[in-house]
N, C-alpha and C positions, 0 to 999 in steps of 0.2 A: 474572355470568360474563363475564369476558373473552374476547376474540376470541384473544389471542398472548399470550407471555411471550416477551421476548428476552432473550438471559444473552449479557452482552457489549455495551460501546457503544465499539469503535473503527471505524475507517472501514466494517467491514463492517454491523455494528450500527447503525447510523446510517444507511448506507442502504436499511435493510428499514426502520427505523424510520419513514423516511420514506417509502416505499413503501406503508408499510401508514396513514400518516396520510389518502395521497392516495387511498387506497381508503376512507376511513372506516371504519377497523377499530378496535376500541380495544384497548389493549396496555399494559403495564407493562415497566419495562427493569430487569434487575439489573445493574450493573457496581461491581466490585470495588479497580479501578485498577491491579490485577496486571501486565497487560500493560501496554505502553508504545510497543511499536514503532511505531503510528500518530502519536503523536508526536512521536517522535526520529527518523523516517524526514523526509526534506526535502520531501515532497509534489510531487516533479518527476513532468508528466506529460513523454512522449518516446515519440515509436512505432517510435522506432529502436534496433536492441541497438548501441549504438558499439564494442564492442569487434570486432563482426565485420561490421557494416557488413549485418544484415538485419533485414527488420520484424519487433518483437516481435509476440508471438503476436495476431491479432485485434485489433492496437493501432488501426488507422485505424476498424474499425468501431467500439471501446470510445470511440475519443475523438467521435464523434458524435456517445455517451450523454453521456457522462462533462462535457465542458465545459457544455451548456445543465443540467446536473441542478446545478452548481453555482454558475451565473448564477442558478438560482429558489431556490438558499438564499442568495446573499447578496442577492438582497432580500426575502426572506423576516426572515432574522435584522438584516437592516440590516447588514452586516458587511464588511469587504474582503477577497477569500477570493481572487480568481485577479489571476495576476501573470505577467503573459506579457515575454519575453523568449527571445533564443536561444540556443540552445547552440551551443559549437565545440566540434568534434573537435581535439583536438594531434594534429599525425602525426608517427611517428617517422623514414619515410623516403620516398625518392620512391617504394618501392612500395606504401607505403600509401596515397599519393597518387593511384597509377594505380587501385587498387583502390577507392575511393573513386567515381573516374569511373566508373568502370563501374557499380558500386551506384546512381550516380547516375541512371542512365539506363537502370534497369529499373524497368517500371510500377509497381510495386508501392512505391517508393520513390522516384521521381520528383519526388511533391510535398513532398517533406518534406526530400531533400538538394538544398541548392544546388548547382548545379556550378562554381562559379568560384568559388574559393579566396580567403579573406581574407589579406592580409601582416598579420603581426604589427605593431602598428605602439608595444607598450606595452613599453616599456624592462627592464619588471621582470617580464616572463614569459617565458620560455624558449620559441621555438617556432621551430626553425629551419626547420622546410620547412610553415610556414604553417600557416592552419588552415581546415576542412572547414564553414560555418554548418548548423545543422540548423534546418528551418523549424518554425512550427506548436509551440510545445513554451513551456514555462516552471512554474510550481507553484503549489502551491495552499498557505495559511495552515491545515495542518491542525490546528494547536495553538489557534488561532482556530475555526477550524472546530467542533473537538471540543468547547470552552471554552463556545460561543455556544449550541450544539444540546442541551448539558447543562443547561445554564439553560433552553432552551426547554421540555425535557421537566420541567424541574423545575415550571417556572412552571405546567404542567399536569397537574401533582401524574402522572407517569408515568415517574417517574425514581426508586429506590431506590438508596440508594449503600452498599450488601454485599453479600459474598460471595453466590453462591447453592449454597444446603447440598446437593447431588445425594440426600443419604438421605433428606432433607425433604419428596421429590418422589412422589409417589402417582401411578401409573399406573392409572385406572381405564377405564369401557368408554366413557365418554361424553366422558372430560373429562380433566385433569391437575388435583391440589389441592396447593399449595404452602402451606403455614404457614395455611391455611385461603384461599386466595385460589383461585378457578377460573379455569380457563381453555381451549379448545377445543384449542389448539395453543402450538406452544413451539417456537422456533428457537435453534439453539446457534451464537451467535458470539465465539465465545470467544479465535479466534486462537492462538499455542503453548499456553495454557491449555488448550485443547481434549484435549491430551496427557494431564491426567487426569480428564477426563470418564471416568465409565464404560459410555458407551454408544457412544462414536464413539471411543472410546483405541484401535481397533482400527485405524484409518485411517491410512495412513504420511503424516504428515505432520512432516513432519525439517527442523524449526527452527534456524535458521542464523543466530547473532548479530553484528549490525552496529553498530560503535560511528563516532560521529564528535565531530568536532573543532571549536570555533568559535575561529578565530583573529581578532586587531586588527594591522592593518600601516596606517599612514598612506600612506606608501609607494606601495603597490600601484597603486590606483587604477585596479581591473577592474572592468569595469561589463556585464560576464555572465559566465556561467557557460562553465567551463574542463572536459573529458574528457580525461583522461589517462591514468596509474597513478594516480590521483587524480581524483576528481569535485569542483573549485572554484567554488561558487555566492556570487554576492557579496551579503549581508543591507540590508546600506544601512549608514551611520553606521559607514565601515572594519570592519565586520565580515563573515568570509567563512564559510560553513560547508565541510569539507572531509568526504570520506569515499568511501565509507565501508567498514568492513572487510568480510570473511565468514568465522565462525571455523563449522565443523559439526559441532565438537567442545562448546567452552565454552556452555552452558547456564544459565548464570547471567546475572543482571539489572546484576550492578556492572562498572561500566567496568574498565579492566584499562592499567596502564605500559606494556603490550607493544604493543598497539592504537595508545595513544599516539604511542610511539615510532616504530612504523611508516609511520603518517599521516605525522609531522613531516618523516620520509626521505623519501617520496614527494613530500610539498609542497615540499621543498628540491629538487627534482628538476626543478619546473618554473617556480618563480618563485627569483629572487633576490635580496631584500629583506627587511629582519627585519622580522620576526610574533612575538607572544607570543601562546601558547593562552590563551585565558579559557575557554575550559566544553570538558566532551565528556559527550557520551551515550550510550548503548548500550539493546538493543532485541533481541527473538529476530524474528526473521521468521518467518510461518507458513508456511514453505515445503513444497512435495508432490514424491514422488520424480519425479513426471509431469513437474513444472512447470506444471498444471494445477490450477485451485480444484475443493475440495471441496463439492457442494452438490447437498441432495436429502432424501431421505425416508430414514430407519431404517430396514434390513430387517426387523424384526421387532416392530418398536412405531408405530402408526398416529399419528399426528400429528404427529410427531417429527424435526426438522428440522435441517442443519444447516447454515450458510452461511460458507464457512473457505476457508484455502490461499492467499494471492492474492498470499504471499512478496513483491518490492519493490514491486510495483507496483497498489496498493490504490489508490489515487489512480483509476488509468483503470478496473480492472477494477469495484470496488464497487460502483457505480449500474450496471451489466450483470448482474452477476449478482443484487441484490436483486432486480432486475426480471422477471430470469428462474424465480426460486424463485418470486415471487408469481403469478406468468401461470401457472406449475405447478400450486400448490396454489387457487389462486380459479378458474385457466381451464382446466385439465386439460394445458395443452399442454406438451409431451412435454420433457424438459431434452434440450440435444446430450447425445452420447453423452461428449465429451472432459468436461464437468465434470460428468457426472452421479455421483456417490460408489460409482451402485453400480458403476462399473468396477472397484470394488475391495471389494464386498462379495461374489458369490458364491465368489471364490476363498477369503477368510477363512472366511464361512460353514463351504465343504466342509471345509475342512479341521482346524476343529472338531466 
């Protein structure tokens, strides 16, 4: 008998995985490759929302977790997974400049905004009233990440690569039996997947797809990463990623002309030098109408778990919340209230 079953191996998946390694639990992972957004998202951590100049939710305490949990996987996997670098903000006028100072020099943000302002000094990017450095920030190699950790679980025979069939799934009093395998407990990381699950499809979580761009300009020659109407991350080897969209309509997996085009205007908008696109990608985000992750127990089935929602920013929140569902279910202690699931199951409940 198994200790877990996890359904789902992107960034959320991965971090329970590992969570439940360093508890000595044993477990099996189903992942299907359905999803994608852990992926084709750029793996930027940042505890700053740049478009309004205040800290993302919980970001200083997630980057705590977040950076040392992914220092013990690359040497773990041997791998090169964090890549620090800073961000600028483009400002578009002097009063985004003034509002800038100010953010600057509230505590809560203090350590993360420089206050003295960079001059543009690269020919080929547009930034007429300078720009804003953000400290503390850069990204992590999630497609390494994911890549390295799949083999790890493989190499420990703890890795199945299908679908997992929900009708296949036996709810009994002791246990969970899938295709004959047991197991005590089961967590669902499934990401927009989770949308048809039918034990947690109840859960508003309203997937918002994000495509981006990788462009080649010789040219350029930006050696970080650019905020604008556009987010410019520079790859190495003239290559830039840009992006990236948010449609809350389109629910589809294939990238789309209109996306495209879009990016291209925005990047004309702040560098100018030619680029040719080479790739783009697209991705559903697991987003929650809260802006909050989903994560917690099934109100009506005992073991039943599920770890989701954490929309762009899986990168900081993931190693926070694994940690926190584990300490729940091994230590009893109590989830916050902002990502416990059931904030949003006794209202469904009643109203069934």
């Amino acid at each position: 008998m198994l200790d877990y079953i996890i359904v789902g191996l992107g960034l959320s998946g991965l971090a329970v995985a590992e969570e439940l390694e360093k508890r000595d639990k044993s477990f099996l992972v189903f992942e299907d490759n359905s999803q994608s957004s852990s992926y084709v998202a750029g793996g930027i951590f940042n505890p700053v929302i740049l478009k309004r100049f205040t800290p993302a939710w919980n970001a200083a305490e997630q980057m705590k977790t977040a950076i040392p949990f992914y220092e013990k996987l690359e040497q773990k996997l041997h791998v090169k997974l964090i890549h620090h670098w800073n961000i600028y903000r483009r400002f578009h006028s002097a009063e985004e400049q003034n509002d800038w100072f100010i953010a600057s020099d509230k505590p809560n943000l203090s350590r993360f905004l420089d206050p003295e302002l960079k001059r543009n000094d690269n020919p080929n990017l547009i930034a007429e009233y300078s720009l804003g450095k953000v400290l503390h920030t850069g990204n992590i190699d999630t497609g390494n990440l994911l890549d390295s950790y799949r083999q790890h679980l493989k190499d420990d025979d703890r890795l199945r690569i299908e679908s997992f069939d929900y009708s296949n799934l036996e709810i009994q009093d002791e246990c969970f039996v899938y295709n004959g395998l047991k197991a005590k407990k089961v967590i669902f990381c499934e990401g927009f997947g989770l949308k048809k699950n039918p034990w947690f499809n109840y859960l508003p979580l309203r997937g918002n797809k994000g495509e981006y761009i990788t462009i080649y300009s010789e040219e350029l020659k930006l050696d970080f990463a650019v905020k604008a109407s556009v987010f410019l991350m520079p790859l190495g080897n003239n290559l830039y990623k840009a992006g990236a969209t948010y449609d809350h309509l389109d629910k589809t997996p294939e990238t789309t002309a209109k996306a495209r085009e879009r990016l291209v205007k925005d990047l004309k908008g702040i560098i100018k030098c030619d680029f040719d696109v080479v790739d783009q990608e697209a991705g559903i985000r697991p987003a929650v109408a809260d802006r909050k992750p989903l994560v917690g127990l099934h109100p009506e089935i005992a073991n039943m778990y599920c770890c989701n929602g954490f929309g762009s920013r899986g990168v900081l929140i993931a190693p926070n919340m694994s940690k926190a569902l584990m300490d729940f279910i091994e230590n009893s202690t109590e989830l916050d209230a902002e990502i416990d699931l059931a904030r949003f199951t006794k209202k469904h409940f009643l109203s069934n």
